[in-house]
C-alpha positions as CSV (number, residue, x, y, z in Angstrom):
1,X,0.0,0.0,0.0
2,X,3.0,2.1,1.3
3,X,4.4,1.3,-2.7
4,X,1.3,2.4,-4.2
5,X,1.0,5.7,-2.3
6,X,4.4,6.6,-3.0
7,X,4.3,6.0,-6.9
8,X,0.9,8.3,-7.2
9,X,2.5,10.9,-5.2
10,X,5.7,11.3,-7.8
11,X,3.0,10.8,-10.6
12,X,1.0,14.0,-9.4
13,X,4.3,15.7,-8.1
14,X,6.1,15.0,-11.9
15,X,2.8,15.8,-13.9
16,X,2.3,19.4,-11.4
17,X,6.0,20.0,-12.2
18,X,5.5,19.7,-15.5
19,X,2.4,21.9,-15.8
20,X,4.5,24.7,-14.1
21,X,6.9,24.2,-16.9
22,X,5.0,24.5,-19.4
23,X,3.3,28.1,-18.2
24,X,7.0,29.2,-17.3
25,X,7.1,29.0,-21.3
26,X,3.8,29.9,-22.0
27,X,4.5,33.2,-20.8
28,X,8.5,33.6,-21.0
29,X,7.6,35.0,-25.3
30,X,5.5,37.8,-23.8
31,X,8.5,39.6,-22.4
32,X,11.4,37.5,-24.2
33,X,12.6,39.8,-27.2
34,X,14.5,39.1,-30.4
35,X,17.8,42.0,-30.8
36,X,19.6,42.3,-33.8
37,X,23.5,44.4,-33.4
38,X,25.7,45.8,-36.2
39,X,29.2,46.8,-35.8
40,X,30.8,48.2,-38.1
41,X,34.0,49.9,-36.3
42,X,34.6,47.7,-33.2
43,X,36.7,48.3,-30.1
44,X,38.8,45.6,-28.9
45,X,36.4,43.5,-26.9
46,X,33.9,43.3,-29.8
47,X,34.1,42.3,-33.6
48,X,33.2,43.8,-36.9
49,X,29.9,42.1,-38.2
50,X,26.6,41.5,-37.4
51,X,24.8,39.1,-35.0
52,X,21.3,38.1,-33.2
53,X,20.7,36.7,-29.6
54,X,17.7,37.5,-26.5
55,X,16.9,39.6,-24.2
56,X,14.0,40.5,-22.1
57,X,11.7,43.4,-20.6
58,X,13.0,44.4,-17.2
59,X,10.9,47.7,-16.8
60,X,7.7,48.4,-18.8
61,X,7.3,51.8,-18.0
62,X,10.8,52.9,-19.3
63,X,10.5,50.4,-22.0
64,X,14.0,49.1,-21.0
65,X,14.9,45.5,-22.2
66,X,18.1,43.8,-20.5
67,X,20.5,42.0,-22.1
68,X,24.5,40.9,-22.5
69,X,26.8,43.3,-23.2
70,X,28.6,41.1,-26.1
71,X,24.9,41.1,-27.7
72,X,24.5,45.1,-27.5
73,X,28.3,45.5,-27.9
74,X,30.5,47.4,-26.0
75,X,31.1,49.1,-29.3
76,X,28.9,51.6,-30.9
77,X,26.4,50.0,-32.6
78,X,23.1,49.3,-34.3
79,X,20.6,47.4,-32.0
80,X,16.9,46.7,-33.4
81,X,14.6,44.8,-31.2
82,X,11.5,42.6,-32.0
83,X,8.8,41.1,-30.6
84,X,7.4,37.9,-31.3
85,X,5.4,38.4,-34.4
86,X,6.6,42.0,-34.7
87,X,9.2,43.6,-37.0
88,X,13.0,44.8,-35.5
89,X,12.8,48.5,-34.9
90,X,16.0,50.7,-33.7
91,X,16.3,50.8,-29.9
92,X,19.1,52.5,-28.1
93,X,21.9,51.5,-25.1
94,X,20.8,52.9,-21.8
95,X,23.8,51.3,-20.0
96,X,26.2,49.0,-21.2
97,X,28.6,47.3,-17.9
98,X,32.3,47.3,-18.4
99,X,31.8,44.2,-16.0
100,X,29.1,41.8,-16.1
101,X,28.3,40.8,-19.6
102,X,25.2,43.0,-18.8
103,X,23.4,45.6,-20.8
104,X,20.0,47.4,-20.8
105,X,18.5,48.7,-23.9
106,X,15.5,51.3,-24.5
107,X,13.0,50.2,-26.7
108,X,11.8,52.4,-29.3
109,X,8.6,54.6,-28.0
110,X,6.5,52.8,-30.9
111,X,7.2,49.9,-29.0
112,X,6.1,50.4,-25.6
113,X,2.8,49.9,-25.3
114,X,1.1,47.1,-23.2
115,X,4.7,45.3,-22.7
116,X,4.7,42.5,-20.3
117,X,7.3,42.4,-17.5
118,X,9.6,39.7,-16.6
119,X,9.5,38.7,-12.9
120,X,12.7,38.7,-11.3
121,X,14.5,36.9,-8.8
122,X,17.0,39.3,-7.1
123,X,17.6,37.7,-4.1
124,X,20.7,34.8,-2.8
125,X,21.7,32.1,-6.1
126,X,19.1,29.4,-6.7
127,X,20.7,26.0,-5.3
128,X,22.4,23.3,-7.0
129,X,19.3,20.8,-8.5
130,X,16.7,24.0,-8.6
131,X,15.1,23.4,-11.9
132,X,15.5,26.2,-14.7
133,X,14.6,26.7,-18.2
134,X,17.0,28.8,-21.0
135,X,14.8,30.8,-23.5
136,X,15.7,32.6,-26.8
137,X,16.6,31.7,-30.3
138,X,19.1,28.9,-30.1
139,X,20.6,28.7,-33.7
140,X,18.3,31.1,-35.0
141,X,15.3,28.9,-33.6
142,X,13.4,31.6,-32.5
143,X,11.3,31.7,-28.9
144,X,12.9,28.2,-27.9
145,X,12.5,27.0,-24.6
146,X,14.9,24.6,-23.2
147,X,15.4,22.7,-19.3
148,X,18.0,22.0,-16.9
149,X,19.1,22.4,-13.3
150,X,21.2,25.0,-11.5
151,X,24.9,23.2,-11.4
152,X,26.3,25.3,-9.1
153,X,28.3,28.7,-9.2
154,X,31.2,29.9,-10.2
155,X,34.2,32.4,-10.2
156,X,36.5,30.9,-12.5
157,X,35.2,32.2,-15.7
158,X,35.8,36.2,-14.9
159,X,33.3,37.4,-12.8
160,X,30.7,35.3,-10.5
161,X,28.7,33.0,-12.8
162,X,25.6,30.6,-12.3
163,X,26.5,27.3,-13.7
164,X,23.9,25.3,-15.5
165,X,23.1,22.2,-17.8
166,X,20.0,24.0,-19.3
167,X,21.6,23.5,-23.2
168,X,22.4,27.5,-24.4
169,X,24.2,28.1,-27.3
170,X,24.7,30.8,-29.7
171,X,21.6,32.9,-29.7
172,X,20.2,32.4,-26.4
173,X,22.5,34.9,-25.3
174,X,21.1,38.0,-24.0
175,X,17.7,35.6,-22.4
176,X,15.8,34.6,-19.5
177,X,17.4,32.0,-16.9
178,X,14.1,31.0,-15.8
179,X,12.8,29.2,-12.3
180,X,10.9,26.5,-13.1
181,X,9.1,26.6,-9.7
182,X,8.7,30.4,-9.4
183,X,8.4,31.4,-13.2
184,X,11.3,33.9,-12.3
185,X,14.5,34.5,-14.2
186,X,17.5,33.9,-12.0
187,X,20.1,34.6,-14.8
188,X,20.7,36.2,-18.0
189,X,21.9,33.3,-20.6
190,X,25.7,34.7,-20.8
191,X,27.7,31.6,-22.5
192,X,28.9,28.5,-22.6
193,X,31.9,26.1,-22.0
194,X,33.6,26.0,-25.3
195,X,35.3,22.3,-25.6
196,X,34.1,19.9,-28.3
197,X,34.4,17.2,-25.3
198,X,32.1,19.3,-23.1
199,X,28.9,17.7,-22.2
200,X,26.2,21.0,-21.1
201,X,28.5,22.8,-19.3
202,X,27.0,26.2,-19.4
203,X,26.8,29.9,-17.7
204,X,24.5,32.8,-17.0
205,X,25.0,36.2,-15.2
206,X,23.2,35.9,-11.8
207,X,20.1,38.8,-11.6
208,X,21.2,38.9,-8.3
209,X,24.1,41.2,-10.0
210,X,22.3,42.2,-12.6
211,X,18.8,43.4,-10.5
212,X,21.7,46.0,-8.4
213,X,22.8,47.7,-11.9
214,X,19.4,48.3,-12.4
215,X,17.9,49.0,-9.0
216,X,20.5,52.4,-9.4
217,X,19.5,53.1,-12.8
218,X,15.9,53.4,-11.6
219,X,17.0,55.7,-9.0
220,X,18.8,58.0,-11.2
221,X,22.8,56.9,-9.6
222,X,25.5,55.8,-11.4
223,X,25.9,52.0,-11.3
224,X,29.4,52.1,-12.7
225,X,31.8,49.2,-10.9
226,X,34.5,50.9,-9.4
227,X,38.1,51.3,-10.8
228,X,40.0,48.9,-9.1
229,X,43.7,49.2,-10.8
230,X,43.9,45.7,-8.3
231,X,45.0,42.1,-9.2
232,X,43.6,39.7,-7.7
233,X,45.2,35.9,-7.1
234,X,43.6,33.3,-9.2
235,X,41.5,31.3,-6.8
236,X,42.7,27.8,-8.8
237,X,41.8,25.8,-5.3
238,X,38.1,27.1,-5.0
239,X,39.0,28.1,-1.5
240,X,36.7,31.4,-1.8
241,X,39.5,33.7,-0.7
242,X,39.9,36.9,-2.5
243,X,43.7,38.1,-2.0
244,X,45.6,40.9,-3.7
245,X,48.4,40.1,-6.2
246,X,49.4,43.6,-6.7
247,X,47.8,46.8,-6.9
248,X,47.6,50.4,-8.4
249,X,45.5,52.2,-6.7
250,X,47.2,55.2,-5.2
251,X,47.3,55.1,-1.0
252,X,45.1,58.2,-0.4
253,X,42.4,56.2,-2.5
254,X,42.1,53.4,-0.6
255,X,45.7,51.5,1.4
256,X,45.2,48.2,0.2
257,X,48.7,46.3,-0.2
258,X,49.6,43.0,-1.9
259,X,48.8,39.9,0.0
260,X,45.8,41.4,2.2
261,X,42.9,39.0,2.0
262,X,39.5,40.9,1.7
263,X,36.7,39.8,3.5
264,X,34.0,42.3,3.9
265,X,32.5,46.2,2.9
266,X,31.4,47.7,5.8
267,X,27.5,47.9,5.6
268,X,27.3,45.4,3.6
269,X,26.1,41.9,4.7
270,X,28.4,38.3,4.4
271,X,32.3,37.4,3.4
272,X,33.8,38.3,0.2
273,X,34.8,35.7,-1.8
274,X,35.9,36.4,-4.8
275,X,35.9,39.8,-7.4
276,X,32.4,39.4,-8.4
277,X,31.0,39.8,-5.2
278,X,33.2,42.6,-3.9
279,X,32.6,44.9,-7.1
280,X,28.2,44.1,-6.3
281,X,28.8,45.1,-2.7
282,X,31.2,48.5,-4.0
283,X,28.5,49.1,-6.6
284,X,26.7,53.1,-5.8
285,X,29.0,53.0,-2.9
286,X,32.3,54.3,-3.7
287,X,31.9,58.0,-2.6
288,X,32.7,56.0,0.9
289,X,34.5,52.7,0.9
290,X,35.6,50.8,3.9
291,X,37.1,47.4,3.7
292,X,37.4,44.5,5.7
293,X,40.7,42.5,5.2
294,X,43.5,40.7,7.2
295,X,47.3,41.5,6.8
296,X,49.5,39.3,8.2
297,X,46.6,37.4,10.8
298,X,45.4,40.9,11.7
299,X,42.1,42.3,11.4
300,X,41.9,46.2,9.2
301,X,39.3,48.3,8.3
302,X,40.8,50.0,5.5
303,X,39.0,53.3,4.1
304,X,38.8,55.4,1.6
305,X,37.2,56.8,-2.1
306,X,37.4,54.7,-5.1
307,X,36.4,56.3,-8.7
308,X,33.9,54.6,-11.3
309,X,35.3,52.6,-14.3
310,X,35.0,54.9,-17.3
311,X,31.0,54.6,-18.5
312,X,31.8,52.6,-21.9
313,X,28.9,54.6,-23.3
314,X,31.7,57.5,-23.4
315,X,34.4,55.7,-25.3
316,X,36.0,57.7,-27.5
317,X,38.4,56.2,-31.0
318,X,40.2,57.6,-34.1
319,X,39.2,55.8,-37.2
320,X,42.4,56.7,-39.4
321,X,42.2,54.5,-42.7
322,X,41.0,51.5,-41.5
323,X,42.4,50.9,-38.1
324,X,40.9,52.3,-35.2
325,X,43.3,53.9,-32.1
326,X,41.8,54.0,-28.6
327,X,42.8,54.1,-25.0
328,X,44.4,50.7,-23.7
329,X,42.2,50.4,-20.6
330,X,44.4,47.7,-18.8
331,X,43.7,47.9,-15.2
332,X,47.8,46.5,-14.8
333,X,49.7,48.1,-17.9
334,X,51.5,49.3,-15.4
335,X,52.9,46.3,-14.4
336,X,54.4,46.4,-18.0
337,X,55.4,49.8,-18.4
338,X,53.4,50.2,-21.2
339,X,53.3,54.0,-21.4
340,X,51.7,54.0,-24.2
341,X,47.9,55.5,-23.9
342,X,46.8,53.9,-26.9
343,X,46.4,51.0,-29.0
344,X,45.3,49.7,-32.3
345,X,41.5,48.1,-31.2
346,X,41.1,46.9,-34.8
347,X,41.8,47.1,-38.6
348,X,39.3,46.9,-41.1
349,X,39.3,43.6,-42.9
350,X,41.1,44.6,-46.6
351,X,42.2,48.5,-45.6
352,X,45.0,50.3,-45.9
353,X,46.2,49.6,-42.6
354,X,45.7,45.6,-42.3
355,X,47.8,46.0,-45.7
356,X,50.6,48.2,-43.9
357,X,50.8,44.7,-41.3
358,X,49.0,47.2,-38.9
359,X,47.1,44.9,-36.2
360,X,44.9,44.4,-33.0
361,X,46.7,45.2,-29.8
362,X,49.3,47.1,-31.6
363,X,50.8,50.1,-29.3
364,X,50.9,53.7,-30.8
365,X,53.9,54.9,-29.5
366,X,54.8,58.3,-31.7
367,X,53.6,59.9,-34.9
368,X,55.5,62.2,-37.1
369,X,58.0,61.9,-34.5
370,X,56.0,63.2,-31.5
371,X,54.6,61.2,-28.5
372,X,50.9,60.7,-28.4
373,X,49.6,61.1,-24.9
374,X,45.9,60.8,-25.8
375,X,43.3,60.9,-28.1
376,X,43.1,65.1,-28.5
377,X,46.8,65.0,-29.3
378,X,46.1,62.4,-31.8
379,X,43.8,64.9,-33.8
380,X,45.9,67.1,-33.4
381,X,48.7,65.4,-35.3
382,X,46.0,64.4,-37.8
383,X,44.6,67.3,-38.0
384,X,48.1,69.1,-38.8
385,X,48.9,65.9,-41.4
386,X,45.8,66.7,-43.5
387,X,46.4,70.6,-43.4
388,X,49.8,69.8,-45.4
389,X,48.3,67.3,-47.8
390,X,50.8,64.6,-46.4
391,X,50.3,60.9,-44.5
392,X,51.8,60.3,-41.0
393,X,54.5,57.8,-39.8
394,X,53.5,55.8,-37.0
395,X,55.8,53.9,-34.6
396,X,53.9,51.1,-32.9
397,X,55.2,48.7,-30.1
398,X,54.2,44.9,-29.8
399,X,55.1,41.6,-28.5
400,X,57.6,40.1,-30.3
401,X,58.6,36.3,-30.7
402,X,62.4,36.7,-29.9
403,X,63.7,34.9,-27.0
404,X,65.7,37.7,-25.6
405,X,63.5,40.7,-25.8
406,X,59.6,41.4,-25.5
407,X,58.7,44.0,-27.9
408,X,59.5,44.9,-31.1
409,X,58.8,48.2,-33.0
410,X,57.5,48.5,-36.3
411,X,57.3,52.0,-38.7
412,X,55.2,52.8,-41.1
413,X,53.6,55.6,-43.0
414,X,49.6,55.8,-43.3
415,X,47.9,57.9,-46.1
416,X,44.9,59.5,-44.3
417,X,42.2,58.5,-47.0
418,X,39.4,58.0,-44.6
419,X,38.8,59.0,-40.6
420,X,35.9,59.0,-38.3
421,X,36.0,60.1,-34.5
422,X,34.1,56.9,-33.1
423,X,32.0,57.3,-29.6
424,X,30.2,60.8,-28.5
425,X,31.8,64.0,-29.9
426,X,34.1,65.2,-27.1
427,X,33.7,68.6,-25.5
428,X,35.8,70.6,-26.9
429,X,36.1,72.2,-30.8
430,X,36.9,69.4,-33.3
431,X,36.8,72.0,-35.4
432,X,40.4,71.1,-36.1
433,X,38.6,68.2,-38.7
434,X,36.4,70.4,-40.9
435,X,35.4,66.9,-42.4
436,X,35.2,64.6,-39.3
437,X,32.5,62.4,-38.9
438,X,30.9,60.9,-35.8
439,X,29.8,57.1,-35.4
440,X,27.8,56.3,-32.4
């Protein structure tokens, strides 16, 4: 009897589960949206081209649809976003995280009407076994639903991830991590483990993260991560310890030295484990910093003012005849003396300048003989160039393959047959370019 009782409770229980499933999906295409990016002029982190993936409505009101960052592109670009049954129309970047593979999006005002929010889950990481469900457009298999459990988490992959055997490949990026018991989304579908032995070894950005970013975009504050210029050890053992390998920041910002083991922000509730959850708990708090961390067995409060990472919605590049020049943006180049501001984020595929040799990572060191210090001296070397009717020598630095040196130099002399100033026009005159064009 015992037997029987026991097999018609898991038939009810399995058949309940699975009618919760199968609302979760019923409703997930109602807020789930389809986002097409083009870029034509990328910065390092992205590439030239165009691609699709998901993403979902956060805030109705707004109209604002989150996403991943590599979907929007930390590049300008342009975004046009869907609905099921709906044409793409053009939508624009609110916020774009120079952190979590994170983005949120404004849907064109044509769009907003009657939207349907997503529930989230903001609260602690779902447990290993909780039941989820991926949506988006797998392969270009639009709306797709498909099932898994939460794995576990992890801080091996950059960043704080949830792990998860829900199957997501390319084009469920950007989509709902959804609870199969609540009907809320727990993650936003980020990537997955790329090794053709790999058996569903996948990864989403926990809203826990996420739901913070936007919680201070609601209210108006700045929810930049802050600008570390820190190290961090790799944590190869998984013992959740987050110590300094070396640092940058400057003493009066915040004392930190290598070795200290952080373990708390003041205010903030639990241990720090690793980066991710130490840039959530700094997040709209760096006007006022104070950290918890042992030196040496010893307990310090160490305290201080820590400044935003530059908003990548202010990103600034030269476009000079196919390659694009840019600010490095390495948290350590100082560990290698780089001293060089700026560096080749791309070439064009069949320019000038991939036919010079000229290529990604590439270090502008001088042109025309002069160092460049920054972007406005830059234009200002380009600017004189093109007043004389001549092209400019560049010297650029990179790594070389010789076994007793680590860079080599390389010369050459660029025509200036096309240029664009890429990102937001800066404040002052670029009246210096009577021709200059600006890409957004």
């Amino acid at each position: 009897m015992a037997r029987i009782f026991v097999a018609f409770f898991l038939i009810v229980a399995s058949r309940a589960y699975a009618a919760i499933g199968e609302d979760v999906y019923e409703q997930a295409p109602g807020y789930t949206v389809h986002i097409r990016t083009v870029v034509k002029m990328p910065f390092a982190e992205d590439k030239r081209g165009s691609w699709f993936g998901a993403g979902f409505v956060v805030d109705a009101e707004r109209g604002w649809v989150m996403t991943n960052a590599h979907i929007s592109a930390r590049s300008p670009s342009q975004v046009r976003i869907s609905f099921r049954g709906g044409g793409h129309k053009p939508a624009s970047k609110v916020y774009v995280d120079p952190y979590l593979d994170l983005a949120v999006l404004q849907l064109d005002k044509s769009q907003r009407h009657g939207l349907n929010e997503a529930k989230l889950d903001c609260g602690e990481f779902p447990p290993i076994g909780h039941p989820v469900g991926a949506f988006g457009h797998p392969w270009g298999l639009t709306y797709t639903g498909t099932r898994g459990i939460i794995s576990g988490s992890t801080a091996q992959m950059g960043g704080e991830l949830l792990q998860t055997d829900a199957p997501i490949n390319s084009g469920n990026s950007g989509g709902p991590l959804i609870s199969l018991e609540s009907g809320k989304v727990v993650g936003i579908n980020t990537s997955k483990y790329n090794d053709e032995d790999d058996q569903n070894t996948n990864f989403a950005t926990p809203m826990k993260y996420a739901c913070r970013a936007l919680e201070l975009l609601r209210a108006g504050e700045d929810p930049s991560p802050p600008k570390l210029s820190t190290i961090f050890t790799k944590d190869l053992d998984d013992r959740g310890e987050l110590i300094v390998g070396n640092t940058y920041l400057r003493p009066e910002a915040i004392a930190i030295q290598g070795g200290d083991r952080i373990i708390g922000v003041v205010g903030v509730p639990g241990e720090i484990q690793n980066e991710g959850q130490l840039v959530h708990a700094l997040r709209g708090r760096l006007s006022q910093v104070a950290l918890k961390v042992i030196r040496g067995g010893k307990r310090l409060t160490l305290s201080g003012k820590l400044e935003p990472v530059d908003r990548v919605l202010g990103r600034r590049g030269l476009y000079i005849s196919g390659v694009l020049f840019a600010p490095t943006g390495f948290r350590d180049e100082e560990e290698l003396n780089l001293n060089q501001p700026l560096m080749v984020h791309s070439v064009a595929p069949g320019s000038l300048a991939q036919s010079l040799g000229l290529k990604k990572w590439n270090m502008l060191v001088s042109v025309d003989s002069h160092t460049v210090d920054g972007l406005a001296n830059l234009r200002d070397r380009l600017a004189d160039a093109r007043r004389n009717g001549r092209p400019i020598r560049v010297v650029l630095k990179r790594w070389t393959s010789g076994s007793d040196q680590i860079y080599e130099y390389i010369e050459r002399t660029l025509p200036i047959v096309e240029y664009a100033l890429i990102g937001p026009a800066p404040n002052e005159s670029v009246a210096s370019l009577p021709d200059h064009r600006t890409l957004r």
